[in-house]
NUPAMI-771110 format. One record per residue (C-alpha): x, y, z; chain; residue number from 1. Coordinates in Angstrom, 1 decimal, padded with zeros to 4 digits, m for minus. Layout:
BEGIN
REC       xx       yy       zz   mol   seq
REC        X        Y        Z     A   NUM
...
This chain:
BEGIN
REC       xx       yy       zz   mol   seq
REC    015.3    020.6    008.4     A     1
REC    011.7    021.0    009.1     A     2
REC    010.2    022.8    012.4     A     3
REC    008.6    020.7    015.1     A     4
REC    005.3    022.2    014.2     A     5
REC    006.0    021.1    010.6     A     6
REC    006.9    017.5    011.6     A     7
REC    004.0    017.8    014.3     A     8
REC    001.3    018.4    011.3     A     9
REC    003.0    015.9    008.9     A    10
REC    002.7    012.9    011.7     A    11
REC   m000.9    013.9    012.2     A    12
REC   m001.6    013.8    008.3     A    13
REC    000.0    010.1    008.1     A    14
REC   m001.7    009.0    010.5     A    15
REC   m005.1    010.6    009.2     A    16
REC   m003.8    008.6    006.1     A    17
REC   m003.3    005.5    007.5     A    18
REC   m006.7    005.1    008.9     A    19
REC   m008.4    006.2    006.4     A    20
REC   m006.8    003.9    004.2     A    21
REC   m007.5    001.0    006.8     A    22
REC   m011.8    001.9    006.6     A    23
REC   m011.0    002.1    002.5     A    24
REC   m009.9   m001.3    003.5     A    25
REC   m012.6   m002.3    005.6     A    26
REC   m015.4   m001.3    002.5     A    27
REC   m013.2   m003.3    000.2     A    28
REC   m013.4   m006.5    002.0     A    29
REC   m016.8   m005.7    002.8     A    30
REC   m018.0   m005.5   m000.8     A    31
REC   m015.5   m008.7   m001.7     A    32
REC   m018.3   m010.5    000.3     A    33
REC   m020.9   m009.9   m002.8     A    34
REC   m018.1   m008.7   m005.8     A    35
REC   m015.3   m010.5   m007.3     A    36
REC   m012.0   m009.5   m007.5     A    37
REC   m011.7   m008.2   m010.5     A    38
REC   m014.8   m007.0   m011.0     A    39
REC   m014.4   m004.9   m006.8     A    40
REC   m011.5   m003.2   m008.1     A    41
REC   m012.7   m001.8   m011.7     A    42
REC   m015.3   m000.6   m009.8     A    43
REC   m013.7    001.5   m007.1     A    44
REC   m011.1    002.5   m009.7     A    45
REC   m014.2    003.8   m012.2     A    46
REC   m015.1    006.2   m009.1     A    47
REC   m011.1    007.1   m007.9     A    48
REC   m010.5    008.1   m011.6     A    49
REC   m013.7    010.3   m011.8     A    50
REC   m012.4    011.6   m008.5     A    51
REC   m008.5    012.0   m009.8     A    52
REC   m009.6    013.6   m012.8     A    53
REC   m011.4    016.3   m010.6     A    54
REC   m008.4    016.8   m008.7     A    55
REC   m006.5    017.4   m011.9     A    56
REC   m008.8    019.7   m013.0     A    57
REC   m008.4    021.6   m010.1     A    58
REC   m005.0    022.1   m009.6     A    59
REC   m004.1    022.6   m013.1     A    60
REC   m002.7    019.6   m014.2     A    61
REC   m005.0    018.6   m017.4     A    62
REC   m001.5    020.1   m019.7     A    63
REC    000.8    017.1   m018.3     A    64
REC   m001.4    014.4   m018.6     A    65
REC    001.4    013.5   m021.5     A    66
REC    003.2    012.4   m018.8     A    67
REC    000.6    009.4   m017.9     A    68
REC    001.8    007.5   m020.6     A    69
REC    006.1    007.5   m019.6     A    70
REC    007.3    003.8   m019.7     A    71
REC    008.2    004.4   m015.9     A    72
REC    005.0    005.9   m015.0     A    73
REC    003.3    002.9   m016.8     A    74
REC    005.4   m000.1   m015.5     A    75
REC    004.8    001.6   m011.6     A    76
REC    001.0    001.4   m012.7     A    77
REC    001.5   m001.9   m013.4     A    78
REC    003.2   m002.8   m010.5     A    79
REC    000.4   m001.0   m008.4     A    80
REC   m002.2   m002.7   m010.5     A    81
REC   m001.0   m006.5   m010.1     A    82
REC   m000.4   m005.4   m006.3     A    83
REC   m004.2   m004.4   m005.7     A    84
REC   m005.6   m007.7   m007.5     A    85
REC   m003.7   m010.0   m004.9     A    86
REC   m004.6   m007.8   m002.1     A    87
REC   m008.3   m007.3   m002.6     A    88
REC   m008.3   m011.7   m003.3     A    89
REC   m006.5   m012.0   m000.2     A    90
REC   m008.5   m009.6    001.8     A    91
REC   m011.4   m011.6    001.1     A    92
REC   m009.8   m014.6    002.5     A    93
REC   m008.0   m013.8    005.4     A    94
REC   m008.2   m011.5    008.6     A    95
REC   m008.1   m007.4    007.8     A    96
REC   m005.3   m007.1    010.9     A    97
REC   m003.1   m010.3    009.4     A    98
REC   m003.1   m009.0    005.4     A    99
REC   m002.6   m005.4    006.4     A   100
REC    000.8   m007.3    008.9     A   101
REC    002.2   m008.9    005.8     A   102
REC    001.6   m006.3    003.6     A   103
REC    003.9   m004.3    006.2     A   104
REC    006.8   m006.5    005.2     A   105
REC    007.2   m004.3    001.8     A   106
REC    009.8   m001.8    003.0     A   107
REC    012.0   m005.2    003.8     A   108
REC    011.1   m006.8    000.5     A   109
REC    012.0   m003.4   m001.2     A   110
REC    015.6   m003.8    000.5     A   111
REC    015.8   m007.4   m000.6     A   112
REC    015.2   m006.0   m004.1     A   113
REC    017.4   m003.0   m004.2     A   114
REC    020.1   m005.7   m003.1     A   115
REC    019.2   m008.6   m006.1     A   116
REC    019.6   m005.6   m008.7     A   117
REC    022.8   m004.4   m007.1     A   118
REC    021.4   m001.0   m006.1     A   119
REC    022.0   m001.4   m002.5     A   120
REC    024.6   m003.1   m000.2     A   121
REC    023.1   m004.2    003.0     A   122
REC    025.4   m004.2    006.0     A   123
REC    024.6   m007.0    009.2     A   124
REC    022.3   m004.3    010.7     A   125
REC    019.7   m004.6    008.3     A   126
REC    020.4   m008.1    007.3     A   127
REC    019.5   m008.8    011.0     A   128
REC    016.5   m006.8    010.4     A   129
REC    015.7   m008.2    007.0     A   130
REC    015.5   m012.1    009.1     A   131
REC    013.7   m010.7    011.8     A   132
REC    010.7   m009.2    010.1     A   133
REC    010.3   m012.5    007.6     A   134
REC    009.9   m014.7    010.8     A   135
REC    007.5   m012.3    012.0     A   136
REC    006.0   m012.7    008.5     A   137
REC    006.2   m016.6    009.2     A   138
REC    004.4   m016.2    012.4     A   139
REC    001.5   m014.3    011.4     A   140
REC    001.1   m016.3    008.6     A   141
REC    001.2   m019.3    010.1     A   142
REC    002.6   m022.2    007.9     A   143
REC    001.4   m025.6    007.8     A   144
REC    002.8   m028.9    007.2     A   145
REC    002.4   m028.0    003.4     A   146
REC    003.6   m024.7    003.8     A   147
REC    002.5   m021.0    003.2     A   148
REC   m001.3   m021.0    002.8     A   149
REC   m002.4   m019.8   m000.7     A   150
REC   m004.3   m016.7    000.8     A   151
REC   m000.5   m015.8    002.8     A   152
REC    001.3   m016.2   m000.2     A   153
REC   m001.0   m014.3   m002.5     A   154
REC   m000.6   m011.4    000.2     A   155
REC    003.0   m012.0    000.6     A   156
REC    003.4   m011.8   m003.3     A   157
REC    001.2   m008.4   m002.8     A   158
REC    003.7   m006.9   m000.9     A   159
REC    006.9   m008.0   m003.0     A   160
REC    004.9   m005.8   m005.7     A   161
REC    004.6   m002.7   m003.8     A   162
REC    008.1   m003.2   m003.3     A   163
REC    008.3   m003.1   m006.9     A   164
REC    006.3   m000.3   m007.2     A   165
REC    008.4    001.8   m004.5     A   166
REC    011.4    001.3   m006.7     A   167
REC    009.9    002.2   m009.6     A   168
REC    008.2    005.5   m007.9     A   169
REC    011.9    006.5   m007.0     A   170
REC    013.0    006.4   m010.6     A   171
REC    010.0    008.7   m011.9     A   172
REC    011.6    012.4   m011.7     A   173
REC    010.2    015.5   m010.1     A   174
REC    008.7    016.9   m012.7     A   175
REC    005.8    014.7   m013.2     A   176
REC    003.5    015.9   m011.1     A   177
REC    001.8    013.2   m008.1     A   178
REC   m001.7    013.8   m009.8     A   179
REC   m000.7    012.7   m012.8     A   180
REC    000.9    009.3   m011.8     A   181
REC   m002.1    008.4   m009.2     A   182
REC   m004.2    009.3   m012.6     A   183
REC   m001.9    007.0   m015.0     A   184
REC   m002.0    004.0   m012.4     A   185
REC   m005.8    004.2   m011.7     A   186
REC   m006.4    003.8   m015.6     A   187
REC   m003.7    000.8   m015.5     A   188
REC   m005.5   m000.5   m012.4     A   189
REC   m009.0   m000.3   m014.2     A   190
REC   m007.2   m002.1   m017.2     A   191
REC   m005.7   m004.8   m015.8     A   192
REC   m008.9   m005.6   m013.1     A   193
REC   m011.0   m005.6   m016.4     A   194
REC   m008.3   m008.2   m018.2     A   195
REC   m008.9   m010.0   m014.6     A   196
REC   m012.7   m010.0   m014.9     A   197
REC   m013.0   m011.8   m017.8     A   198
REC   m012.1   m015.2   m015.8     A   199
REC   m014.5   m014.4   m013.3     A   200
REC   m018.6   m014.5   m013.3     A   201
REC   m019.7   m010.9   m012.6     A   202
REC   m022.6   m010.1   m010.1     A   203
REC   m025.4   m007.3   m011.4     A   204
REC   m023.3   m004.0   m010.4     A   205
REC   m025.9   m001.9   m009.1     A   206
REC   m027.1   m003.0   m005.7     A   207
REC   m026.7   m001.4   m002.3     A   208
REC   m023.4   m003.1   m001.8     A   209
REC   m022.1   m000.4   m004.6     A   210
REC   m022.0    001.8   m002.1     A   211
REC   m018.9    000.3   m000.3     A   212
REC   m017.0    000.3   m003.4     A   213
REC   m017.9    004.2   m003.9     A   214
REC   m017.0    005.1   m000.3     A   215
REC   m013.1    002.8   m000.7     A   216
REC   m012.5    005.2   m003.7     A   217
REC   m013.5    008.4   m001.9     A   218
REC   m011.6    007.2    001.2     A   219
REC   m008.5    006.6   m001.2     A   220
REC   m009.0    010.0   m002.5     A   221
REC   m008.4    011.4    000.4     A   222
REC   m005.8    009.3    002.0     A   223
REC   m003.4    010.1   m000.9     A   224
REC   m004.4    014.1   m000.1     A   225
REC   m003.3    013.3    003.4     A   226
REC    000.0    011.2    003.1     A   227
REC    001.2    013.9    000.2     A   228
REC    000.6    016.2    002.8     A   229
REC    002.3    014.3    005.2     A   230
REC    005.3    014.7    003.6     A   231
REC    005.3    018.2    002.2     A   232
REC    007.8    020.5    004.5     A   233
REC    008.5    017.7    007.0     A   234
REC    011.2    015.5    007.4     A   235
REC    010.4    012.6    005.5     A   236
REC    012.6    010.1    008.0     A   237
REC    010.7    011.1    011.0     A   238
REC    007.4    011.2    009.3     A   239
REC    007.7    007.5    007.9     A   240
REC    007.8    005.6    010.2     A   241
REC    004.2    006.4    011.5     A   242
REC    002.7    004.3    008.6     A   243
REC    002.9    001.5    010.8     A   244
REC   m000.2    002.8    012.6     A   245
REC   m002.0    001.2    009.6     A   246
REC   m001.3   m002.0    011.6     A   247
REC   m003.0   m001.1    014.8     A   248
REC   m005.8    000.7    012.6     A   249
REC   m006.5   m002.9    010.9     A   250
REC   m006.4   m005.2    013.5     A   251
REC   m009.0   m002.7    015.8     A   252
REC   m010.9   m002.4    012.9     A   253
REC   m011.0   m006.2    012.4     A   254
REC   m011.8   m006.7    016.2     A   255
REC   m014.9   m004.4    015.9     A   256
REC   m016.5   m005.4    012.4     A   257
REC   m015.9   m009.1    012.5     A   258
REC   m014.6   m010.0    015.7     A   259
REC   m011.5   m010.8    014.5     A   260
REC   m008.7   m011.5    017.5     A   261
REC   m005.4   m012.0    016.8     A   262
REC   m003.9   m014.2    019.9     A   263
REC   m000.4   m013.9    021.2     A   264
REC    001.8   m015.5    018.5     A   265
REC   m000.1   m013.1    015.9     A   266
REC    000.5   m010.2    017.6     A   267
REC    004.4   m011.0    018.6     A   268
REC    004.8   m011.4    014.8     A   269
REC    003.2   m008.4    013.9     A   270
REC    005.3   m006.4    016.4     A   271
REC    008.9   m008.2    015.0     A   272
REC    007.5   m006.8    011.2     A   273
REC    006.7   m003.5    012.2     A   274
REC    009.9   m003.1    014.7     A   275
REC    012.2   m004.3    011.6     A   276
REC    010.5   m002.0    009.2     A   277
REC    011.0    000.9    012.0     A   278
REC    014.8   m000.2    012.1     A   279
REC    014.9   m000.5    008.2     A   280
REC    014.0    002.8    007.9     A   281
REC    016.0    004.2    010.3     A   282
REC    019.2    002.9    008.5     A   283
REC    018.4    003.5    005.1     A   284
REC    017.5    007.6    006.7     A   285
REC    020.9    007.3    008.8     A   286
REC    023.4    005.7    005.8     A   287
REC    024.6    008.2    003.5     A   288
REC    025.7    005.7    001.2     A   289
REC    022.1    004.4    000.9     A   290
REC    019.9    004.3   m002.3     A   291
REC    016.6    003.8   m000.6     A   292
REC    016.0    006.9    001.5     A   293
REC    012.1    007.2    003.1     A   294
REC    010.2    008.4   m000.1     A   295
REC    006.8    010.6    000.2     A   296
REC    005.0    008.9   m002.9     A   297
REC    001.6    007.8   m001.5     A   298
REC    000.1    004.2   m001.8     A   299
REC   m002.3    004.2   m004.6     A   300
């Protein structure tokens, strides 16, 4: 059981986390404006690895970089990699505030997963829950007459794979190190971006547009530092819940850089995804029977 002053500093490191994951955010759809997809995020992962690879070196790690290549380790890579090409696509399509609101759905989409594999019963509570945040999803989306929008289903598709990738972090045991996985998936990511590229026309790399790209991988950098801090001596069910700020983050963030206003509707479904994901969490922390306890594994 951690101390307030424990829980104090880990609230204040996710929420350092969360925004600077949100301006990481902010560079990356800036830069989507000259880059393409594929060719955004080999670039920002070229400068997180060199930055990884530091970190490694620092802390000692170089010995377990075995580990990198685990079939677990690889297939969350994966995951995380597939994950960051719809988001970036998305991001360049659609409002910072709305992406970053259905990307929130993933904790729900992870429950819906744990369920479809049989790792998880889900009791009316959180089945309430579950239907609550998906309309919220609904709303800020907005359907059409022809349905989901391509950009909303892309994102929504996003999220369903870092629910993937949450699964897949729990199975990965203790002993490989955080470094080491946020190492193994940036080399994935830069893998599969490359793979991407080839379908797209490139731009000429170096122009002053780079720089957005270099300042999303250093603002990753250190949002990982701050979310693995986050959870280090806290409790991890209190601590969680605060990575909903990421919402409010965006959606300011949109306001002030593109004038970006999300009207009533948006905002009353952003507010029924991030009140289910609150309530998810708290039942997954409060069941002892649950599989899916708030994990400390930062967003890569």
């Amino acid at each position: 059981m951690a101390t307030a002053v424990q829980n104090r500093r880990g609230i204040i490191a996710m929420l350092g986390a969360m925004a600077l994951f949100s301006v990481n955010d902010t560079f990356m759809k800036l830069a989507r404006e000259t880059f393409p997809t594929g060719q955004a995020v080999a670039l920002r992962t070229v400068f997180a690895l060199i930055a990884g690879f530091a970190v490694i070196m620092i802390l000692g790690d170089v010995r377990r970089l075995g580990m990198a290549l685990r079939p677990l380790v690889l297939g969350r890579g994966l995951a995380e990699a597939l994950s960051a090409l719809c988001f970036i696509w998305a991001l360049g399509q659609m409002p910072l505030g709305t992406i970053t609101a259905i990307l929130m759905a993933s904790p729900l989409l992870l429950v819906v997963l744990a369920v479809v594999l049989r790792l998880e019963v889900v009791g009316w509570r959180r089945a309430a829950a579950l239907a609550v945040g998906f309309a919220g999803v609904l709303i800020v989306a907005r359907p059409s007459g022809d349905g989901l929008g391509l950009a909303a289903l892309v994102a929504l598709g996003s999220a369903a794979l870092v629910a993937a990738r949450e699964l897949l972090t729990r199975q990965i045991g203790p002993s490989v190190p955080v470094t080491i996985v946020s190492f193994s998936t940036g080399i994935v990511v830069g893998i599969v971006s490359l793979g991407f590229g080839l379908f797209e026309e490139w731009v000429p790399t170096f122009r002053p547009q780079l720089l957005y790209l270099v300042m999303a991988a250093v603002l990753v950098t250190l949002g990982n530092f701050c979310i693995i801090n986050a959870f280090r001596s806290t409790d991890i069910g209190v601590v969680s819940g605060y990575r909903y700020a990421v919402v409010v983050f965006a959606v300011t963030i949109g306001y002030i850089v593109w004038d970006e206003r999300p009207d009533a509707a948006a905002l009353a479904g952003i507010a029924l995804i991030v009140g289910s994901g609150l309530y998810t969490l708290h039942r997954q922390r409060v069941r002892r029977d649950s599989n899916l306890k708030p994990e400390g594994e930062p967003p890569l």
